[in-house]
Backbone bond lengths (Angstrom), bond angles and torsions (degrees), N, CA, C in turn:
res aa  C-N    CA-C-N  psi(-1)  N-CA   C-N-CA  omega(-1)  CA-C   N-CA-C  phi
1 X - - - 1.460 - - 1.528 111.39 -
2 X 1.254 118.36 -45.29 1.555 101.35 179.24 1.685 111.20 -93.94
3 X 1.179 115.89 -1.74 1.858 103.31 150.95 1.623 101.64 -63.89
4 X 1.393 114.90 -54.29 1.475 93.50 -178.27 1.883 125.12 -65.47
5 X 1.148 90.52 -13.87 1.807 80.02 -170.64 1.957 93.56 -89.30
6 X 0.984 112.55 -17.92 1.771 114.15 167.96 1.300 110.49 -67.54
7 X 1.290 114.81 -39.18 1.777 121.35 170.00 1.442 111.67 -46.26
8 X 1.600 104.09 -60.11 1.271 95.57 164.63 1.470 152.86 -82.05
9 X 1.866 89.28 2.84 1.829 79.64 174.11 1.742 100.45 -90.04
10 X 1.295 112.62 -32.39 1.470 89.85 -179.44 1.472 121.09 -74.57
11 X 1.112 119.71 -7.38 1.552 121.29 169.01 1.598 107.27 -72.86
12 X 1.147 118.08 -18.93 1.542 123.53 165.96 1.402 130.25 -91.93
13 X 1.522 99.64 -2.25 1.319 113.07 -179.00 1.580 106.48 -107.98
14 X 1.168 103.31 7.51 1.553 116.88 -171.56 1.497 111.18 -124.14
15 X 1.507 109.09 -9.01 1.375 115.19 -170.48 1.503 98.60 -71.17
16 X 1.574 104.87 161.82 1.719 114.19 159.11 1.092 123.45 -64.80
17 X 1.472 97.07 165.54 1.572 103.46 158.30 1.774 124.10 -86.54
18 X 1.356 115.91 134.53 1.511 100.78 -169.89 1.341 85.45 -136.29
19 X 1.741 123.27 -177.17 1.400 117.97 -174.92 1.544 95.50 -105.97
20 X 1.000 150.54 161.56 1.578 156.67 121.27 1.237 130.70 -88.41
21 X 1.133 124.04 173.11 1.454 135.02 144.49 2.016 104.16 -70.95
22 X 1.169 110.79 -39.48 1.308 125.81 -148.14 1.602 115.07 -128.40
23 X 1.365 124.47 78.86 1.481 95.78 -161.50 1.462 127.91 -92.64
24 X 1.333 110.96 30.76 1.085 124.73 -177.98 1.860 95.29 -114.80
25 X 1.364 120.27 2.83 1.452 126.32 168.43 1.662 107.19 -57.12
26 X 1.574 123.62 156.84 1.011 106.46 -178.46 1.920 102.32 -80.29
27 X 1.590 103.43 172.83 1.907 103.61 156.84 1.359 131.92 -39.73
28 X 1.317 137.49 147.85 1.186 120.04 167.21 1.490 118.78 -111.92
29 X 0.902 127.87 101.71 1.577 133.02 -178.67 1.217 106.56 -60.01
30 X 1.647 95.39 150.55 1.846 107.20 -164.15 1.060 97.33 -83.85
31 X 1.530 146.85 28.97 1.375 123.73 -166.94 1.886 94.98 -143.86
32 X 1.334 140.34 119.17 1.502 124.19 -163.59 1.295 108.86 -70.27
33 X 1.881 123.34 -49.31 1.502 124.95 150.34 1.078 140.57 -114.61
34 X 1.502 140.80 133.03 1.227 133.32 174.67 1.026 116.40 -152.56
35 X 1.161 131.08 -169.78 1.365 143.00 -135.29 2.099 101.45 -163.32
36 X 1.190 96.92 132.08 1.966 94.63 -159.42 1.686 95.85 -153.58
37 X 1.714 108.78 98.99 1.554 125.70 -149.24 2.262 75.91 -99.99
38 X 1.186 109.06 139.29 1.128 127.25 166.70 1.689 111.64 -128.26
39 X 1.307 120.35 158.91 1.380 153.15 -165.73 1.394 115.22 -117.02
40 X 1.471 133.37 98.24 1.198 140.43 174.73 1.465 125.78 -104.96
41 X 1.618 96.26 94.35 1.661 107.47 175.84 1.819 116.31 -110.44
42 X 1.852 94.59 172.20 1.594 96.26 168.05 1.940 90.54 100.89
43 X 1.011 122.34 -169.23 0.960 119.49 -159.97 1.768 114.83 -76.81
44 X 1.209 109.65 -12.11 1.638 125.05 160.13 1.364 87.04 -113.79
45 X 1.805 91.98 121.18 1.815 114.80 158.42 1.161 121.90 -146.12
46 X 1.545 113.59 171.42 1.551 107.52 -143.57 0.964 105.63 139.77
47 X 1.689 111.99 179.19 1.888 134.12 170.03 1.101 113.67 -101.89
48 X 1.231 80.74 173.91 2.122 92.37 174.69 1.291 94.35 -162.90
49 X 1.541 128.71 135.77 1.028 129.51 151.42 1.857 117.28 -136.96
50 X 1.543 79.54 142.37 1.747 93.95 -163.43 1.359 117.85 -94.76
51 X 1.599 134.01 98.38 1.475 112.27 -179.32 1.362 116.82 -108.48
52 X 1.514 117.15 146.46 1.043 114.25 -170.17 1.458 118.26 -138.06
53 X 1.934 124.79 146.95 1.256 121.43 -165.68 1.489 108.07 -128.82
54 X 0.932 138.56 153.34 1.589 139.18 129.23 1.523 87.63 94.57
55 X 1.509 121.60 43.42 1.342 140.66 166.87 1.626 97.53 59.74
56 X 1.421 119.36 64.50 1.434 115.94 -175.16 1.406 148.90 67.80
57 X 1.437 88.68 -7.17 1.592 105.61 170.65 1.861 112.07 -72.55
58 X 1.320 114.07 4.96 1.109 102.13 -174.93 1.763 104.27 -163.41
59 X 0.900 106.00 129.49 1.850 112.49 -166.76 1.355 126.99 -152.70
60 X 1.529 97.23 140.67 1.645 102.66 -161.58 1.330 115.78 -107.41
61 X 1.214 137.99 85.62 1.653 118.70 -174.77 1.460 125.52 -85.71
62 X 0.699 124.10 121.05 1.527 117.88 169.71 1.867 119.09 -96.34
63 X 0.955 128.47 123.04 1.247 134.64 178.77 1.655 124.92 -114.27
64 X 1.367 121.24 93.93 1.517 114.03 165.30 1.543 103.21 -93.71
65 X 1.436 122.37 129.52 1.654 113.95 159.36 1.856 86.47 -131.16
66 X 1.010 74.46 -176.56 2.033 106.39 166.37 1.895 115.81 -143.54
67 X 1.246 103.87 114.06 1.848 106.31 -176.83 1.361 100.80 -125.62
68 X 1.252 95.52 105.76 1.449 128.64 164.61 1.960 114.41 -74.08
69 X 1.530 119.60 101.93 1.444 130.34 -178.55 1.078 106.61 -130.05
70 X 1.167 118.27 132.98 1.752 137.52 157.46 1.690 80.29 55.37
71 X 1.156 153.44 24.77 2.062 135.11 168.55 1.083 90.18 106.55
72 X 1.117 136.46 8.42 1.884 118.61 175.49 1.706 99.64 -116.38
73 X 1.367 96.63 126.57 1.158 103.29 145.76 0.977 132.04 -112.78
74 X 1.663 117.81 167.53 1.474 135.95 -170.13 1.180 104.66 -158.02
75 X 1.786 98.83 126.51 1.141 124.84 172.25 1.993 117.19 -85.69
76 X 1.607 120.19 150.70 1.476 89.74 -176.10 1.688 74.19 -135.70
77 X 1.306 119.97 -177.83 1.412 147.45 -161.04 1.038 142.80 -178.84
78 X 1.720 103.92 60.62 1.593 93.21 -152.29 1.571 110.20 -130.99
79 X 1.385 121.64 177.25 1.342 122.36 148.28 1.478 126.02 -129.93
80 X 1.259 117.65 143.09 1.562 119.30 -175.01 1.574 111.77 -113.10
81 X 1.314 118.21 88.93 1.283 121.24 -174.58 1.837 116.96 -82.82
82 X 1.255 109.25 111.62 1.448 98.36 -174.78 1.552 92.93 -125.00
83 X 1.969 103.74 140.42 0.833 121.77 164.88 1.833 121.37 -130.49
84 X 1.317 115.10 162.32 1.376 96.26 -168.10 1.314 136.43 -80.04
85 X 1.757 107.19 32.00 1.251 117.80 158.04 1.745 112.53 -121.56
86 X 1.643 111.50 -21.96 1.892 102.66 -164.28 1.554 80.11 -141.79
87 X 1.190 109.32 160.30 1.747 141.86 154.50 1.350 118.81 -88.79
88 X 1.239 171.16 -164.36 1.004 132.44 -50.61 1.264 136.87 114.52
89 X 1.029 156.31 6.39 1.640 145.02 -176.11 1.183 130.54 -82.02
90 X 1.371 118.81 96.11 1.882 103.90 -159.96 1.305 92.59 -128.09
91 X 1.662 106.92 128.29 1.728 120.46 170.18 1.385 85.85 -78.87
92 X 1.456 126.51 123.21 1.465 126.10 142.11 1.580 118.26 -69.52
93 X 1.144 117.96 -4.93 1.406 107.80 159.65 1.335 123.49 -80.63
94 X 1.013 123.51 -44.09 1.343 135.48 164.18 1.363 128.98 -78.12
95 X 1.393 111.88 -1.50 1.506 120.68 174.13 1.801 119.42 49.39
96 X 1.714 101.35 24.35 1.406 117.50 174.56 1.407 108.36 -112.12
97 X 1.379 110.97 160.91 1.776 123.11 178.81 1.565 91.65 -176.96
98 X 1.854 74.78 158.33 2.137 95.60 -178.81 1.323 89.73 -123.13
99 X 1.467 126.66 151.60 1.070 151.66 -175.24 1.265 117.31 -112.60
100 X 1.493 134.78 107.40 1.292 101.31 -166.70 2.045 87.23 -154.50
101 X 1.412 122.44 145.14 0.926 123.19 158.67 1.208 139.66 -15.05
102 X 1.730 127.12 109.43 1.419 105.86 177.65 1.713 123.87 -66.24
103 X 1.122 127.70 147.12 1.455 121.08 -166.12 1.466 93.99 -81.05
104 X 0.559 134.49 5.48 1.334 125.55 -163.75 1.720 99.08 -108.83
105 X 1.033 116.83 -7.53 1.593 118.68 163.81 0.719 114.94 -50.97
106 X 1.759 101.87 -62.36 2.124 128.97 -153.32 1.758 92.08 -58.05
107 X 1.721 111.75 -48.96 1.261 118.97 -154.69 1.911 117.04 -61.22
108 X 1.770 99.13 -30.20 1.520 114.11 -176.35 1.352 98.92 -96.19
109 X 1.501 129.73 1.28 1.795 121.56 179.82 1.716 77.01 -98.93
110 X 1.208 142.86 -61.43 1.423 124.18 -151.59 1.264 127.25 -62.13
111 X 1.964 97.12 -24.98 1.426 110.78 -168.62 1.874 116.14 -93.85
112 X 1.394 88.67 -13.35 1.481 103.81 159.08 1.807 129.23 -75.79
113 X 1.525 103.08 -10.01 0.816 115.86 -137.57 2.311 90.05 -99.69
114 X 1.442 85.20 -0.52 1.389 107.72 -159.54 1.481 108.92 -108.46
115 X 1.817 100.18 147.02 1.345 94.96 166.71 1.385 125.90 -58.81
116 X 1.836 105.66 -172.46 1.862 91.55 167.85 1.525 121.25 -94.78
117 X 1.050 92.24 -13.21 1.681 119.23 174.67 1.981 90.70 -71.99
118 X 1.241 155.45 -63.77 1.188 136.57 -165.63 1.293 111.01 -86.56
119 X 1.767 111.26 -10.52 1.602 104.16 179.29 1.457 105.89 -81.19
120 X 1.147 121.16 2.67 1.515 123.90 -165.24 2.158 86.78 -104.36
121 X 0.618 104.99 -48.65 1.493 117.15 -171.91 1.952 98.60 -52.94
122 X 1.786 97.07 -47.97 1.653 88.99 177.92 1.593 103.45 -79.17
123 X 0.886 130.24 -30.97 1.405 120.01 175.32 1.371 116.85 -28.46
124 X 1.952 102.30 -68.88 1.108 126.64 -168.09 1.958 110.08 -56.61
125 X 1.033 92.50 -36.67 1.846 100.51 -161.41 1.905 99.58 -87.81
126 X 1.230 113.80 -17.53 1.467 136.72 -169.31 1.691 76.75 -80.57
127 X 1.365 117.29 -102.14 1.869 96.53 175.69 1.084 128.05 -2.15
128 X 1.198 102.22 -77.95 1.606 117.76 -173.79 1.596 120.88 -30.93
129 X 0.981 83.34 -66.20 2.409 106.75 172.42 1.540 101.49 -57.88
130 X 1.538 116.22 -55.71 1.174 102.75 178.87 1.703 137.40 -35.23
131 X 1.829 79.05 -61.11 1.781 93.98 -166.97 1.691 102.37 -56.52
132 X 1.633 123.43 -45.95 1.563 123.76 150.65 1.338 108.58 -25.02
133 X 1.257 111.21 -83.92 1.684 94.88 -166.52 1.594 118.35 -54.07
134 X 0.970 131.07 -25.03 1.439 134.83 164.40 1.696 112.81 -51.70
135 X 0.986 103.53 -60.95 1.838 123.47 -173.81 2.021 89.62 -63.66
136 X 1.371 118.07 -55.53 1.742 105.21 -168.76 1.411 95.13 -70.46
137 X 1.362 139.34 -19.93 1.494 132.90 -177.20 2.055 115.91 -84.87
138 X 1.377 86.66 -1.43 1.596 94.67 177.50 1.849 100.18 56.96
139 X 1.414 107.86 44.55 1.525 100.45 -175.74 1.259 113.19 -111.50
140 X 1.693 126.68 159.35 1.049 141.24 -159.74 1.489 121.16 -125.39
141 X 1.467 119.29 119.90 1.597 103.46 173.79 1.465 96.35 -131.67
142 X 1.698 101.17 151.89 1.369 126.40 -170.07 1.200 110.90 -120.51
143 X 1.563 124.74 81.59 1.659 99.87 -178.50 1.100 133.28 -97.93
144 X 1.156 108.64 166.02 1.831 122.27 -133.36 1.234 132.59 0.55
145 X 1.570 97.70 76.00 1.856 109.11 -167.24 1.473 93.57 -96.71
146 X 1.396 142.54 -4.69 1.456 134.92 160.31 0.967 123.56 -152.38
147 X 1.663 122.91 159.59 1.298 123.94 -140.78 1.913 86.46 -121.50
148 X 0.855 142.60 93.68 1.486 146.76 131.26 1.956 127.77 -40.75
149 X 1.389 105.66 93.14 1.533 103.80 -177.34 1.437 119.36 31.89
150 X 1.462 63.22 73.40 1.920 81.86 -179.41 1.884 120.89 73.25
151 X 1.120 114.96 -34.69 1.421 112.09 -171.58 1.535 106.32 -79.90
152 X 1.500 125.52 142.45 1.351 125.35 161.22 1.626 101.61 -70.53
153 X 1.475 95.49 148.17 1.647 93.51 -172.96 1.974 102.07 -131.01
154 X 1.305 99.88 143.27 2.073 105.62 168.76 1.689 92.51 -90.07
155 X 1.536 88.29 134.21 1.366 102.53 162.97 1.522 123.10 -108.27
156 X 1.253 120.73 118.36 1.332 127.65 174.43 1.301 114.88 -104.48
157 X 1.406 97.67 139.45 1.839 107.17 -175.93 1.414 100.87 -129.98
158 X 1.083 114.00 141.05 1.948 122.55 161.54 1.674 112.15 177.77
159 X 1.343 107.17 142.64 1.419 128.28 -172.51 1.884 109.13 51.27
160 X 1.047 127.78 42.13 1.419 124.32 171.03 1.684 114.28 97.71
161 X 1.507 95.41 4.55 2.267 105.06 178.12 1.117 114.16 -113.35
162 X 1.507 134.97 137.71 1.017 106.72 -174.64 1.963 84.80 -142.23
163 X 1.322 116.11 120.46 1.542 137.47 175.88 1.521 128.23 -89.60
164 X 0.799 101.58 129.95 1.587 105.88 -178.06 1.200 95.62 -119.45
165 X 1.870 106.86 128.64 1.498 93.31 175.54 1.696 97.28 -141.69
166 X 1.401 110.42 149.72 1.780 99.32 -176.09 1.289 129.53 -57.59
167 X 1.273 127.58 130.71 1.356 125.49 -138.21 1.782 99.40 -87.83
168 X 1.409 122.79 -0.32 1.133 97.09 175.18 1.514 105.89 -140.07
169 X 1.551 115.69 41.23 1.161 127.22 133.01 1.859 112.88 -159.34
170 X 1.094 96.98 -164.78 1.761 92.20 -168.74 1.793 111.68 -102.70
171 X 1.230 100.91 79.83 1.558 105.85 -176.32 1.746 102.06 -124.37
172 X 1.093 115.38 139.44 1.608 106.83 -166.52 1.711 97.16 -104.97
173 X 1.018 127.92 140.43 1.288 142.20 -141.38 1.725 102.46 -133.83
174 X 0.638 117.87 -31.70 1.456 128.66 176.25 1.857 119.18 170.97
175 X 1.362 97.23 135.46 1.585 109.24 174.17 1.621 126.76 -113.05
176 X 1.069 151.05 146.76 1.119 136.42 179.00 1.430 94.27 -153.41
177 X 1.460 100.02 141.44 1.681 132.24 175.72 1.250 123.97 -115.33
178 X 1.264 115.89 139.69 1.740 126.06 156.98 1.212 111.07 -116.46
179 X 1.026 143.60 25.54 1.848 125.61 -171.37 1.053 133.52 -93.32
180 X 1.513 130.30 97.38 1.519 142.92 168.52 1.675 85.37 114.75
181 X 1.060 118.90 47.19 1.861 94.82 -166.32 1.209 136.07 94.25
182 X 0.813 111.99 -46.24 1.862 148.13 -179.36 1.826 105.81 -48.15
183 X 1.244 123.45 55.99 1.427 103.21 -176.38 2.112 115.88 -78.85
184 X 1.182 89.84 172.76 1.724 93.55 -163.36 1.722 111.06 -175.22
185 X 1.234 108.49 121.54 1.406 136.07 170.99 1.381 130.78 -107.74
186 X 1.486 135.44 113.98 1.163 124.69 176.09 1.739 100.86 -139.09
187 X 1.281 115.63 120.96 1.661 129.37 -152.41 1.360 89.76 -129.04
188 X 1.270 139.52 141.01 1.428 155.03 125.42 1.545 108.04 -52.87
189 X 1.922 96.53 120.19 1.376 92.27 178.96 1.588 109.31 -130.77
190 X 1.029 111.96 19.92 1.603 127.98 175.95 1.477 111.30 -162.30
191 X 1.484 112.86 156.60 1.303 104.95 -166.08 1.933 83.09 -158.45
192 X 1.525 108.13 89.80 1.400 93.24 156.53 1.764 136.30 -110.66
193 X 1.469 117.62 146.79 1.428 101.98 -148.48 1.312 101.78 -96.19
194 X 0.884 118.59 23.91 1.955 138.93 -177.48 1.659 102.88 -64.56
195 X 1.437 97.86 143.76 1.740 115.65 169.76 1.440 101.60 -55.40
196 X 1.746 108.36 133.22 1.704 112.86 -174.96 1.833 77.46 -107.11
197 X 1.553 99.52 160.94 1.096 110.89 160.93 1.358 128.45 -73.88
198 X 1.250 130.04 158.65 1.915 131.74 175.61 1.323 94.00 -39.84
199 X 1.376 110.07 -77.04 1.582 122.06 -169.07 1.097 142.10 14.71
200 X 1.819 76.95 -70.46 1.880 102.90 177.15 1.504 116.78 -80.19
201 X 1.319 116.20 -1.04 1.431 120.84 164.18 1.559 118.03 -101.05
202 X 1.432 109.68 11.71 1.814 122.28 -163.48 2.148 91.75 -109.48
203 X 1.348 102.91 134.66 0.968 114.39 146.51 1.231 140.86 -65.21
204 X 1.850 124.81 120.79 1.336 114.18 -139.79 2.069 85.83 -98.17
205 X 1.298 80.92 167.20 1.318 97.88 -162.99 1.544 102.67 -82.31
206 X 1.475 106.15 169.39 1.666 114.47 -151.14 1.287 132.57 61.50
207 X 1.246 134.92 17.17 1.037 160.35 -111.61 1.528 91.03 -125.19
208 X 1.404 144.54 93.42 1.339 131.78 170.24 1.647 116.09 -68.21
209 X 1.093 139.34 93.79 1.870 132.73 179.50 1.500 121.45 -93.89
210 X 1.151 116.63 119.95 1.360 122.23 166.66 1.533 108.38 -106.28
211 X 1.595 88.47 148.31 2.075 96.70 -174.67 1.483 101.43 -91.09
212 X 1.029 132.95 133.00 1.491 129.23 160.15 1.491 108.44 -74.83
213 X 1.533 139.19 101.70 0.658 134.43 152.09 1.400 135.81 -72.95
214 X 1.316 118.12 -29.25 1.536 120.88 159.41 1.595 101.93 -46.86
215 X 1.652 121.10 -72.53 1.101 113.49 178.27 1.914 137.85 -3.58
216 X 1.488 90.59 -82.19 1.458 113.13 154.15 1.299 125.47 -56.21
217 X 1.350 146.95 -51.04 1.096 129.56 162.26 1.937 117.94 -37.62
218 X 1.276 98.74 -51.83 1.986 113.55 -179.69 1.719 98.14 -63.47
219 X 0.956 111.48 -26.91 1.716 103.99 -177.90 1.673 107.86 -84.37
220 X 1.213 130.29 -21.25 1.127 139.44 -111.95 2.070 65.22 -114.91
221 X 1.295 81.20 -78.22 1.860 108.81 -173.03 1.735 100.01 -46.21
222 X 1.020 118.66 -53.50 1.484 122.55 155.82 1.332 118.84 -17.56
223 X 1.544 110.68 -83.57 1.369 101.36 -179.80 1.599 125.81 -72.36
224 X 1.512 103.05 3.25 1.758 90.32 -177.02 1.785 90.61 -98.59
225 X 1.094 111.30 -5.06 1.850 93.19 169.54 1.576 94.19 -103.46
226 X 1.064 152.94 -16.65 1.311 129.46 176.58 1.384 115.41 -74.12
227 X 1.006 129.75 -40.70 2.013 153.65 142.89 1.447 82.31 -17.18
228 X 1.194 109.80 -88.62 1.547 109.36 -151.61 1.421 120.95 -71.90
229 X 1.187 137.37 -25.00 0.854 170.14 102.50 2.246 102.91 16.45
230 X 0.948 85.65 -81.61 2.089 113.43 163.72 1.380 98.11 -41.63
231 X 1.416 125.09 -71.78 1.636 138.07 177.38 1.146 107.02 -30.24
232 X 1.165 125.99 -75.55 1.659 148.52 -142.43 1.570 104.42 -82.65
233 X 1.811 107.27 -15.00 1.780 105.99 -151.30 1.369 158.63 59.95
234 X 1.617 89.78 14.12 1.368 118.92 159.57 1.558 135.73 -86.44
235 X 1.285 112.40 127.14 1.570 125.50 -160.57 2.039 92.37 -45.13
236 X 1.073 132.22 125.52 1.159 130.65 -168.96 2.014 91.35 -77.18
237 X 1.897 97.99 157.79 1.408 76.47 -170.05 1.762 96.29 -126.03
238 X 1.859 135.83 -176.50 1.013 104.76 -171.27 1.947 121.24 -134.62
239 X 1.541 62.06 55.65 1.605 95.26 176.32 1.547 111.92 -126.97
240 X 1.961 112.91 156.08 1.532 97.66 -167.09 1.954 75.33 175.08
241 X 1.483 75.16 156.52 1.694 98.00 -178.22 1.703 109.75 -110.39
242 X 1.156 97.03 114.56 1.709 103.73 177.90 1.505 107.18 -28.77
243 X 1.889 89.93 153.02 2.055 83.88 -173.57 1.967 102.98 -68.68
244 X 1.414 84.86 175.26 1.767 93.74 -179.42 1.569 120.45 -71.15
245 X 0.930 108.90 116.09 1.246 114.09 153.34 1.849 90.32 125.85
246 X 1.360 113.16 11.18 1.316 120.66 167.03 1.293 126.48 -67.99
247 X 1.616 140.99 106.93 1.010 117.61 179.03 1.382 118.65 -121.69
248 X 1.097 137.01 81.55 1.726 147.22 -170.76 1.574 113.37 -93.78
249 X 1.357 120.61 42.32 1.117 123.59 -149.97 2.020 130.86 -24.26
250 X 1.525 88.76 65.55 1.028 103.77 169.28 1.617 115.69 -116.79
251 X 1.744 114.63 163.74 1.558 93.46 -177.24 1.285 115.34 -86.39
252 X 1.381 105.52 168.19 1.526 117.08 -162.96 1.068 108.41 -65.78
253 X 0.876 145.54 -20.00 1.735 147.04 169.87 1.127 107.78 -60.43
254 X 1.117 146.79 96.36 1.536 138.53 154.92 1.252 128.30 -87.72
255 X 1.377 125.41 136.58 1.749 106.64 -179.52 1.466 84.01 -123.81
256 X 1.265 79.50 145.84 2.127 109.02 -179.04 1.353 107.70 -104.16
257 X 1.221 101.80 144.66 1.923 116.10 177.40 1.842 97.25 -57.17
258 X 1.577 97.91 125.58 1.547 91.25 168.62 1.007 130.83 -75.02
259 X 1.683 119.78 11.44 1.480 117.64 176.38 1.481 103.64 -87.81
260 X 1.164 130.81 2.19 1.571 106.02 -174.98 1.546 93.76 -100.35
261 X 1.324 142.48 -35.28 0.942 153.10 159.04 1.167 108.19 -32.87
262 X 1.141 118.96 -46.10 2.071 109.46 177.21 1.279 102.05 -71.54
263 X 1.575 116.28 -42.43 1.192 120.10 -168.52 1.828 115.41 -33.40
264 X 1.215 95.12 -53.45 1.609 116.69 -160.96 1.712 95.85 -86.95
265 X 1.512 130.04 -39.27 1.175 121.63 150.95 1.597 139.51 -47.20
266 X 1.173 107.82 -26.59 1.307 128.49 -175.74 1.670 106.54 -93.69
267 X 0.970 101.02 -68.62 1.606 99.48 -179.21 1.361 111.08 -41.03
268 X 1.343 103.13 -48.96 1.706 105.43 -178.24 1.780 116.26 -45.62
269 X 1.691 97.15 -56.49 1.627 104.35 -164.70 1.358 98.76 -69.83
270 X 1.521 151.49 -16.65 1.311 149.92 -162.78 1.721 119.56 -92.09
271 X 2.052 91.86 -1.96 1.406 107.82 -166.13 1.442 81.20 -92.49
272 X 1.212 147.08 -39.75 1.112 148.17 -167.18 1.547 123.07 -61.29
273 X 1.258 95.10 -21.71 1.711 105.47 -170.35 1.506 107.10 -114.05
274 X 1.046 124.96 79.99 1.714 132.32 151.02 1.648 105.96 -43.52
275 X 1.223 96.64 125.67 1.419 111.44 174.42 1.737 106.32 -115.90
């Protein structure tokens, strides 16, 4: 899980600049549906195929690999359905998934939630933190140092990942890993822009789902101190007390994975820079 959530901050740290209403909105891909078949080698291998609707606002992954470590293997089977209100995680082997808010809601209700005079202020300070968190991560971006089926692509590198993502929207194109040993490849090797069916965006049936509500509450509280936090010009921090009236009997202190926190830092400062 956090190779993948590193996948995605540097694929966000690599993203373009595009204009919004919202810049914490997701990318919009030039294509309204398609379908984006990837190749999984190295010690996780396998497929991946990516479908996508309503120009990216909504996406279906499916993942079979096999990762072979130290004599164990593991099989995985999954799909990650994200839409632009909930996520998604369903082992089809196990016919289980958690349901849980996309963060990226909390992040466009807070920032809406603002004048234009302070949305300009998070803009500005959203840079600011970024290019820091880039520089304390010893990280690297290359833009458009390769061309992936046709697309020019930014390459981002940091802590042992290195992402290619299309340089003039946010689609990740290929990733590759070294960490602890651990090597790993996943390349896009077809890209068709053809009508996908409902289907593959439908939750398959038997499907046991639980909501993470702790989850969402910690994301929730998350983005209203990173917002404010952005406003004021203070380094946002990555700790936070579930919203009110939350009770998950856990203590009020929560500390959050610092990758989603770049996430929403990063994306922001990368809107700034047209390449």
């Amino acid at each position: 899980m956090r190779l993948i959530l590193l996948s995605i901050l540097l694929a966000l740290l690599a993203s373009p600049s595009m204009t919004w209403a919202n810049p914490f909105a997701n990318d919009k891909f030039p294509f309204e549906e398609g379908s984006i078949t990837y190749k999984v080698e190295g010690n996780t291998s396998g497929s991946q195929m990516l479908y996508v609707k309503d120009h990216g606002k909504t996406t279906a992954e499916y993942t079979q690999t096999t990762t072979k470590m130290f004599g164990i293997v593991q099989q995985e089977n999954t799909l990650t359905l994200t839409t632009p209100d909930w996520v998604y995680d369903i082992d089809l082997t196990s016919r289980s998934a958690t349901k849980s808010v996309n963060p990226e809601k909390y992040y466009i209700e807070e920032y809406n939630k603002l004048s234009s005079a302070d949305q300009k202020k998070v803009d500005t300070n959203a840079e600011k933190f970024g290019i820091s968190t880039v520089e304390s991560l010893q990280g690297t971006v290359e833009k458009k140092a390769a061309t992936i089926l046709g697309y020019p692509c930014n390459i981002t590198s940091m802590m042992g990942v290195k992402v290619y993502t299309a340089s003039q929207f946010g689609l990740v194109l290929k990733t590759e890993s070294n960490i602890m040993g651990m090597k790993s490849l996943t390349e896009a090797t077809h890209i068709d822009k053809g009508s996908i069916p409902d289907s593959k965006f439908a939750i398959p049936s038997g499907i046991n789902i639980l909501e993470d509500h702790e989850a969402d509450a910690m994301a929730r509280q998350m983005a209203v101190n990173v917002i404010e936090s952005l406003r004021t010009g203070q380094q946002p921090t990555v700790t936070a007390q579930p919203s009110e009236g939350y009770d998950g009997g856990q203590e009020q202190n929560q500390e959050f994975d610092m990758n989603d926190l770049q996430n929403q830092l990063n994306k922001l400062m990368n809107q700034q820079h047209a390449q």
